[in-house]
C-alpha positions in Angstrom: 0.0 0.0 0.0 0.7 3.4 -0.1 2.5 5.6 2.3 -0.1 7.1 4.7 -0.2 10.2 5.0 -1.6 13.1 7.1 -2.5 16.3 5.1 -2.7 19.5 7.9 -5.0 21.9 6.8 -4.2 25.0 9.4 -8.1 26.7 9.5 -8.0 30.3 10.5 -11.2 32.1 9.5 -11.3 29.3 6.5 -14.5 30.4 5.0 -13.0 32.3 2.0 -10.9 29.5 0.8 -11.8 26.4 2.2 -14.3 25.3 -1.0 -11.0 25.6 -3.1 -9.6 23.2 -0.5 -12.1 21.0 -0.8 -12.6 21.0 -4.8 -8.7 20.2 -5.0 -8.8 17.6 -2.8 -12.3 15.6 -4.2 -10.1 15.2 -7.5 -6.9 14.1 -5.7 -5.4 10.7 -7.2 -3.6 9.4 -4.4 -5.8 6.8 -2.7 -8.0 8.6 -0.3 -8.0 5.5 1.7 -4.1 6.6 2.6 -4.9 9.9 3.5 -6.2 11.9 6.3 -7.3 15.9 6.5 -6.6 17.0 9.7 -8.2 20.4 10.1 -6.8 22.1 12.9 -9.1 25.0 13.7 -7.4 28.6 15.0 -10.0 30.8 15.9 -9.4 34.3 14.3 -9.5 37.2 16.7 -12.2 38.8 14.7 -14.1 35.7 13.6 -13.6 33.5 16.0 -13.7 29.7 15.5 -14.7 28.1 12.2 -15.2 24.5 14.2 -19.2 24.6 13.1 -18.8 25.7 10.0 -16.5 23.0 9.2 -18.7 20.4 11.1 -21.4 21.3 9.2 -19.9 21.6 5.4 -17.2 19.8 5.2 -17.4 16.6 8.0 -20.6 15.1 5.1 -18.3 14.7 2.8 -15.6 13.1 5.3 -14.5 9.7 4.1 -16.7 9.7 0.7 -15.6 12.2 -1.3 -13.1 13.8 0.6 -10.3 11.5 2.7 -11.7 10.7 6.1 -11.5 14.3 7.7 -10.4 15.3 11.6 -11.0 18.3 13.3 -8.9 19.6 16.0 -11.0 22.8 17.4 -8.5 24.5 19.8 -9.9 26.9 22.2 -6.8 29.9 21.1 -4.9 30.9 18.5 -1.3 28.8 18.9 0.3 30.3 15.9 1.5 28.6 13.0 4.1 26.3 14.3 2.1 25.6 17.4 -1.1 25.0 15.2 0.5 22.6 12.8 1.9 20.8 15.6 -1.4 19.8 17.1 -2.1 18.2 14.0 1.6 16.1 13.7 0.9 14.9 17.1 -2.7 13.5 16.1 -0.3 12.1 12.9 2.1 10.6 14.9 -0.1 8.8 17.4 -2.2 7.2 14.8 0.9 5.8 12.3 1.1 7.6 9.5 4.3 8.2 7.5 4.5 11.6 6.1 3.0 15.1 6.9 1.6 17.7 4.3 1.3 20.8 5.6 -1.2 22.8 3.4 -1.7 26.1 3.9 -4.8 28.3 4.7 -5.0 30.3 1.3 -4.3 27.6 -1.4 -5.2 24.4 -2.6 -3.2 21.7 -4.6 -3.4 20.0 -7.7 -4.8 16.6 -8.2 -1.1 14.8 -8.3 0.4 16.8 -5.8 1.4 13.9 -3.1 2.9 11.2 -6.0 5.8 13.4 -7.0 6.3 14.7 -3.7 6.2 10.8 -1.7 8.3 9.1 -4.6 11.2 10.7 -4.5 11.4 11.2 -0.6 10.7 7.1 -0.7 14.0 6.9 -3.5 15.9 9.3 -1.7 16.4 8.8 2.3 18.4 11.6 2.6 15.4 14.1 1.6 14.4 15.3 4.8 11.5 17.2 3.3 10.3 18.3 0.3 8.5 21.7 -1.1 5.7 21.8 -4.3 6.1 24.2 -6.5 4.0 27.4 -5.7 2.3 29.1 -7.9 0.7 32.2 -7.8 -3.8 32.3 -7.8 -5.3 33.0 -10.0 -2.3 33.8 -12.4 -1.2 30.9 -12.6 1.1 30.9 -15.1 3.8 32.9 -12.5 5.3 31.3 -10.1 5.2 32.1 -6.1 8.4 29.7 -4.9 10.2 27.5 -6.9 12.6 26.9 -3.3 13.4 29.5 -1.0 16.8 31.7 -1.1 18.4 32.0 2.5 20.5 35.3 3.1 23.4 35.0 5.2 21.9 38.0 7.9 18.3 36.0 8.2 16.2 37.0 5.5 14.2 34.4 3.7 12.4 34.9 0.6 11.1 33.2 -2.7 12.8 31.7 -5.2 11.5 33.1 -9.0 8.9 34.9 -7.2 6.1 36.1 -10.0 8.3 35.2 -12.8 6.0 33.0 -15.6 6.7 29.2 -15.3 7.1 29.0 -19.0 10.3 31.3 -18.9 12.1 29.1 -16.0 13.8 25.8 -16.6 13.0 23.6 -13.2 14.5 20.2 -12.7 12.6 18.0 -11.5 14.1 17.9 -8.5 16.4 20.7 -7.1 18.0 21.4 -3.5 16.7 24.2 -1.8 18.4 26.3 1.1 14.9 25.8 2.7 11.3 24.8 1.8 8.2 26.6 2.4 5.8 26.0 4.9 2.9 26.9 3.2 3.3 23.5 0.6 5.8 20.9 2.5 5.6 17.1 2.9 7.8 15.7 6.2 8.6 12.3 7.6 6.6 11.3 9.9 10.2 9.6 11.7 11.9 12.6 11.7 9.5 14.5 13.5 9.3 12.1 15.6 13.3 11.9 16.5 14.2 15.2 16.3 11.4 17.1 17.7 8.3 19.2 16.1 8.0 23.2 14.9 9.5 25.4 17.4 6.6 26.8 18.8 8.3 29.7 20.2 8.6 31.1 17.1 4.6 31.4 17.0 4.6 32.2 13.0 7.2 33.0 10.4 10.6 31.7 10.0 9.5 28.3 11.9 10.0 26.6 8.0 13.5 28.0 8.1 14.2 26.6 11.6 12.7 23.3 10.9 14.8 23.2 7.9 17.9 24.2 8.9 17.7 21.8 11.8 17.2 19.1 9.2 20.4 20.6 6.9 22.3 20.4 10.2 21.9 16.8 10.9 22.9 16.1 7.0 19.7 16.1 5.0 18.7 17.6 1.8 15.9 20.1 1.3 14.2 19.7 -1.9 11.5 21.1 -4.2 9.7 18.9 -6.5 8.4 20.2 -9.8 5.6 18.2 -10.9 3.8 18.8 -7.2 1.4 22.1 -7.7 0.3 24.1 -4.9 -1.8 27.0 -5.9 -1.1 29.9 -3.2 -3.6 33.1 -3.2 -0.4 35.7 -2.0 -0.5 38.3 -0.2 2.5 39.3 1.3 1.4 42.5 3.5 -1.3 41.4 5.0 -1.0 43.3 8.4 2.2 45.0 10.2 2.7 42.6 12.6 4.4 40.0 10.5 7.5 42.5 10.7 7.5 42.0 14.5 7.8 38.1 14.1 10.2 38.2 10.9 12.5 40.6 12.5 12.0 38.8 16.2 12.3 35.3 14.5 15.3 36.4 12.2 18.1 37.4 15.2 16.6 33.6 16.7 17.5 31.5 13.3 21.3 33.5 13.8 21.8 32.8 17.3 20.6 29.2 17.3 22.6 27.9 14.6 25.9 30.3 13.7 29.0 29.3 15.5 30.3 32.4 17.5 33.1 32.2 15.6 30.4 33.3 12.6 29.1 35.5 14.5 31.9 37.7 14.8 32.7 37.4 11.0 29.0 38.6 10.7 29.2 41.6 13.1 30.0 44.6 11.2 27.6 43.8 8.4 25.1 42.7 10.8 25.1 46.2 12.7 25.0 48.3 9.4 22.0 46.3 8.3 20.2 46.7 11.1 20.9 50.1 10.9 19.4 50.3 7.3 16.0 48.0 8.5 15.7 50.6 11.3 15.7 54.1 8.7 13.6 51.3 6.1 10.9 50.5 8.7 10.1 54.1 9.4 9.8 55.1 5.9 7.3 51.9 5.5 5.5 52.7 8.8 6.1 49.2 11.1 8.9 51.2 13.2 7.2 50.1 16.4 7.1 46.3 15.3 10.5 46.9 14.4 11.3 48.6 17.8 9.0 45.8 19.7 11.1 43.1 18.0 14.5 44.6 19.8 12.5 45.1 23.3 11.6 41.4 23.4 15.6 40.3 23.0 16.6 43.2 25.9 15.0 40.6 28.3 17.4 38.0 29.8 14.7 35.6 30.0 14.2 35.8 26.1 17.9 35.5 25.6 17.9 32.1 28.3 15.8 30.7 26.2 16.3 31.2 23.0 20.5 30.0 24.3 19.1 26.9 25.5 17.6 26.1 21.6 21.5 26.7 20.7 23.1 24.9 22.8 20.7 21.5 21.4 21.7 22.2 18.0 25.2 23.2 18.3 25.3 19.2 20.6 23.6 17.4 17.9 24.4 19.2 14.4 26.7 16.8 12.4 27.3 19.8 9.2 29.5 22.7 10.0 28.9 25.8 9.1 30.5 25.9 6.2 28.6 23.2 4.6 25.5 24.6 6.2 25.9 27.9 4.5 27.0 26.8 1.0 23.6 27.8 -0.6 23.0 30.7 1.6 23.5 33.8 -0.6 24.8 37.4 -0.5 21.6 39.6 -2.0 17.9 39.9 -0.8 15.7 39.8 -3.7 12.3 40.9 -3.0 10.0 41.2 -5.7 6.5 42.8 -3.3 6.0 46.6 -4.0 5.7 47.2 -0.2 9.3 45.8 0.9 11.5 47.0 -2.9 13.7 49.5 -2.1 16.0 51.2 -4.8 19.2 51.8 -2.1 19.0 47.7 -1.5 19.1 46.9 -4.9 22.2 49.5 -6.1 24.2 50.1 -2.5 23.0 47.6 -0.3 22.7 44.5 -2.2 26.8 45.1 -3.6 28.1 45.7 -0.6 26.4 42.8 1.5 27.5 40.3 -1.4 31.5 41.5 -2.0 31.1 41.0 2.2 30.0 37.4 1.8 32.0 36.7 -0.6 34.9 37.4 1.2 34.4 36.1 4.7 32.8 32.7 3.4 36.8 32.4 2.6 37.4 32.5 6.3 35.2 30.4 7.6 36.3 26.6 7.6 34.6 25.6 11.0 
């Protein structure tokens, strides 16, 4: 038989996507009998729970023309990572092999898990693999082919809003780190090496997770001919800034050696310095702000120390092998975050410095 696997649909305020969800998912070809929707339901701070709504629309078609469905109603919003993994843990208990993580505002096409299970089942050293995104409802430009990982902490997509017909994809390439919105992981590996940091609540969890993985020696792949259609929106409220910016200095301290660290300084400090003017012209200066007041507390910095000290113990890939795909630029491609002094000062400069301490690092 098949793998079985766990699909984890993250609900929060579902309504205006879920019948996309659920039209994807009547015409999937993997045998339903394999598969189980886990609906994890985060109630929205404006809309509050979608637990009856779901029970009502979408437990009918449970088992018949959807996979057998599972709702997890939770009684407050645990984030992303925290979310998801109330739905790995109902995986994990009942057997299954792999976990998709689907995301609220997309659905997938009807082939999506074949790809995406066969070459994790021919390669073992796959620790989890990505679809390709593509944008809703132009879908003939792409969302993420694969995510690019800057060496200061930003994360961003890979051929973002460029048209599919223009790229040449393998079918399957490495990726510095796969996107949580459309990612299939082994069920054993979540269960050795632990869940989603839930501390980092949302944002920058998928490059944790993945890292972690990179550490310990596996790849991180995306897989062509697995379709995930994503409706993007990148600036959906301000407070993503807090998390990105709060989450970024966490990814840094938890896996850089100090000796890194110190390479990283100078840059590090001038590009904090350019966020800081940046986030005032864009109007999230307090999130930005807010983001520096929460690593001023000792407690914060315990914690967050303790998550390094596991990884530094157990990590098997130094850092120079762990940073061999990480790159110099940030390429945005969203209106809201372009900025015209990245792209001709900041970009350059940031790059020729990568360039030339990756020499010195051999650790």
């Amino acid at each position: 038989m098949p793998p079985k696997t766990a699909i984890i649909y993250l609900s929060f305020h579902c309504e205006p996507y879920i019948n996309d969800v659920v039209s994807a998912l009547r015409k999937m070809t993997y045998p339903k009998e394999q598969v189980e929707l886990i609906i994890v339901d985060n109630p929205h701070p404006t809309y509050g729970s979608s637990t009856r709504f779901l029970q009502e629309n979408i437990m009918p078609l449970s088992g018949n023309e959807l996979p057998h469905v599972t709702i997890l109603s939770q009684e407050k919003n645990l984030g992303f990572a925290g979310g998801n993994n109330v739905g790995i843990k109902w995986a994990l208990e009942h057997g299954f092999d792999y976990v998709y993580f689907h995301n609220n505002d997309g659905f997938v096409a009807a082939n999506f898990l074949e790809s995406l299970i066969s070459e994790m089942e021919k390669d073992k050293t796959i620790g989890a693999a990505q679809s390709l995104m593509l944008m809703y409802p132009e879908t003939e430009l792409i969302n993420s082919s694969g995510n690019s990982f800057h060496y200061l902490g930003m994360g961003f997509c890979n051929n973002i809003r460029v048209r599919l017909e223009n790229v040449s994809l393998p079918a399957v390439a490495e990726t510095a780190y796969a996107s949580g919105a459309a990612i299939l992981m082994r069920a054993d590996l979540l269960r050795e090496h632990g869940l989603w940091d839930e501390d980092f609540f949302l944002y920058h969890e998928d490059i944790e997770y993945c890292l972690r993985l990179r550490a310990l020696g596996y790849k991180i792949v995306t897989v062509r001919d697995s379709l995930f259609y994503h409706k993007y929106a990148f600036g959906r409220n301000k407070e993503k800034f807090y998390f990105i910016e709060r989450n970024r200095w966490g990814v840094l301290l938890m896996f850089y050696k100090i000796e890194t660290l110190l390479l990283l300084l100078p840059m590090f400090l001038i590009f904090e310095l350019g966020l800081l003017i940046f986030s005032w012209q864009r109007e999230w200066i307090n999130e930005k702000l807010r983001a520096y007041n929460y690593w001023l507390n000792i407690d914060h910095v315990k914690l967050w120390w303790k998550k390094r000290q596991h990884i530094q113990a157990v990590r098997k890939a130094g850092d120079k092998e762990l940073m061999k795909s990480f790159v110099g630029k940030i390429t945005f491609d969203e209106v809201n975050v372009k900025n015209p002094l990245l792209d001709k000062i900041g970009n350059p400069v940031m790059d020729a410095y990568w360039k030339l301490i990756y020499r010195f690092i051999s650790w």
